[in-house]
N, C-alpha and C positions, 0 to 999 in steps of 0.2 A: 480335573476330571472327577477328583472325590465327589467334590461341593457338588456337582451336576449331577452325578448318581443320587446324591443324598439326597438332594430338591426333589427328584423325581421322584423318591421313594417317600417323602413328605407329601407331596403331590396326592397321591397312589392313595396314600393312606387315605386322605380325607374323602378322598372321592368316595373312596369305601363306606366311610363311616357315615355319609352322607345319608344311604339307607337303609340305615340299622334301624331297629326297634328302638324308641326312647325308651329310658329306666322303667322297670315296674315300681308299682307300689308295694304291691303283695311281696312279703319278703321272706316269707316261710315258705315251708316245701308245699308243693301242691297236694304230692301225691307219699302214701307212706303203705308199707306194707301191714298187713294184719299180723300181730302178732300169736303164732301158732300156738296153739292150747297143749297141754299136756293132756293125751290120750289114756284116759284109763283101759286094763282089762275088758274087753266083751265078755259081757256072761251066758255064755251059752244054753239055747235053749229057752229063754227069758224073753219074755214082751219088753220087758224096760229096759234099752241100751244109753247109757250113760254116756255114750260117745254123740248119739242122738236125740236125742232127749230133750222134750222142751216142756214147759212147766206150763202147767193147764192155764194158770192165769196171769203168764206171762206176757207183757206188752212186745209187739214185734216191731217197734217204733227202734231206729237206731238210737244204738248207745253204747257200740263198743267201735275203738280203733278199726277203722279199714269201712265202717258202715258207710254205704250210701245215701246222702239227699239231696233232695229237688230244690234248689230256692228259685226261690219266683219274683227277677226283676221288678221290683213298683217304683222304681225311683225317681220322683219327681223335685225338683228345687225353683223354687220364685221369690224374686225379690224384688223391692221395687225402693227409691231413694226418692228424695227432693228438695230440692233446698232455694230460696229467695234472700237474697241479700241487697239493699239500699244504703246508700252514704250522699251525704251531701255537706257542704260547706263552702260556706263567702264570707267576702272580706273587703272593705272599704280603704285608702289611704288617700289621703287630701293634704297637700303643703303649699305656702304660699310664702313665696319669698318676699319681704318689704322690710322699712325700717316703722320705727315706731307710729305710731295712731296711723298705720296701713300707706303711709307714703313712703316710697322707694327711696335710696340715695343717688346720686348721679348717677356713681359708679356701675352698681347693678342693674342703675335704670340703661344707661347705653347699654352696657353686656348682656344683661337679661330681660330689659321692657318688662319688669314687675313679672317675672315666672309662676303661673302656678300650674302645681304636680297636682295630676289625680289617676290614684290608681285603683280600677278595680278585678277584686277576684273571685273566680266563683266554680267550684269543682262538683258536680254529681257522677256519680256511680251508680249502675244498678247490673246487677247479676242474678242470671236465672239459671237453676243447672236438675237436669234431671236424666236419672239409669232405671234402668228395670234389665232384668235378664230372667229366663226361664228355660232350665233342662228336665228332659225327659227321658229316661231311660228304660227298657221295659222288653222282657226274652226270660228266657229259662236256660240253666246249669246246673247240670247236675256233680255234687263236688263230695267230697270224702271227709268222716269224720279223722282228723290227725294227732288230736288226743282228749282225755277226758280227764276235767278238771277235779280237785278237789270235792267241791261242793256240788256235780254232776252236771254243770255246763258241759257241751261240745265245741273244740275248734275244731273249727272246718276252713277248708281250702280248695279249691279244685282250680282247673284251666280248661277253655276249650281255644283250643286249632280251627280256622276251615279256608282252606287253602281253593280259589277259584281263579284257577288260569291263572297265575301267580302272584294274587294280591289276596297274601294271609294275614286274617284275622285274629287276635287273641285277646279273648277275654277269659277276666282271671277274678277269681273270687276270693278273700277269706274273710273270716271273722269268729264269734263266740255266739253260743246260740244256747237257747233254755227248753230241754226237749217237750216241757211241756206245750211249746209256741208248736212243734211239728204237726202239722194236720194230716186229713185222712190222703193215703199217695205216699209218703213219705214226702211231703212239700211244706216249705215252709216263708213267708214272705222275706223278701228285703230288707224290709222294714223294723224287722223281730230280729234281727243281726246287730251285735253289739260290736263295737270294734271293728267296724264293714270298710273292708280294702275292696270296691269296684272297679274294674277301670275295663275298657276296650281301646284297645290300639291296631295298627295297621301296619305294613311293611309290604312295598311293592312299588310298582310306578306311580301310581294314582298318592302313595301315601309319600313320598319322596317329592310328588309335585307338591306338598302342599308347604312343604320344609323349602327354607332359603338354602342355598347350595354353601358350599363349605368355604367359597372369597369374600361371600356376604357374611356368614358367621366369623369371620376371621376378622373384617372392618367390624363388627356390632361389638365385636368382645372390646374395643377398646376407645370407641367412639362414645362422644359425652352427649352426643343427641341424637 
């Protein structure tokens, strides 16, 4: 009765796991809190508050922990292969059974009537192989700066959700970015991302139908073809 419960709960489980989210790639956090400033004094009575305070010729372009920016999907990839391959080879063998100056002996002459062997060979090959594949990616995410490097690089990370009648979508963003690449918007291309962890995935029926179910992955984990 164990084994039977155990099977079941074996069972149970894959079924389960059947529509889960594959792995992300993004492996950092998406999301990080801004880290609180120390509050000086107000000075009372004063135009200039140092708790507000922004510097006349200062850029409002992110560049602290917790800032926001827009990257803007471009992501295109194309590739294309091809390859031709030819082989050929032949080959002749000719024998001829007899005894000397080409007259036979009795012997072989009853048994074999003067034999003669021809053989020929002759092999071609040809092979034609050609791939091409072309993705295109391309939306807007807006994602959080999660820390600020030495040399004034931003990593960034963000995630979006959007859940319709229950088949949700997440895409997840990070990478390293040079704020001078940041345009006007606070926007910045795909493209200008160093270290670019993109991906979109799915979870739902629609994305569960497109997964082999958990008996099929069970024979593929150990099937040799």
């Amino acid at each position: 009765m164990k084994h039977i419960i155990l099977g079941i709960a074996v069972v149970l489980g894959l079924c389960g796991c059947a529509g889960t989210v594959p792995p992300s790639i993004v492996t950092q956090p998406t999301m990080v809190r801004p880290i609180a400033p120390t509050i000086p004094p107000s000075t009372s009575g004063g135009i200039y508050q140092p708790v507000t305070a922004h510097g006349w010729f200062e850029d409002k372009q992110p560049h602290r922990v917790g800032d926001n920016i827009t990257v803007q999907l471009e992501e295109k990839v194309s590739a294309q292969s091809a390859a031709n391959n030819a082989a050929e080879r032949s080959g002749t063998l000719s024998t001829q059974i007899g005894g000397a100056g080409g007259t036979t002996s009795k012997t072989f002459g009853s048994l074999l009537n003067g034999l003669n062997l021809t053989a020929t060979h002759d092999d071609k090959y040809t092979g034609t192989g050609q791939t091409s594949a072309s993705n295109s990616f391309t939306g807007l995410i807006t994602v959080m700066v999660t820390d600020v490097l030495a040399n004034g690089n931003l990593v960034i990370a963000g995630e979006k959700q959007v859940n319709i009648r229950g088949e949700i979508s997440h895409l997840r963003v990070s990478g390293i970015i040079n704020p001078s690449d940041i345009q006007a918007g606070n926007v910045i291309s795909s493209t200008r991302v160093a270290e670019a962890r993109i991906e979109e995935m799915g979870s739902g029926t629609v994305a569960a139908a497109d997964q082999p179910g958990w008996l099929q992955r069970f024979f593929f984990s150990f099937m040799p073809f």
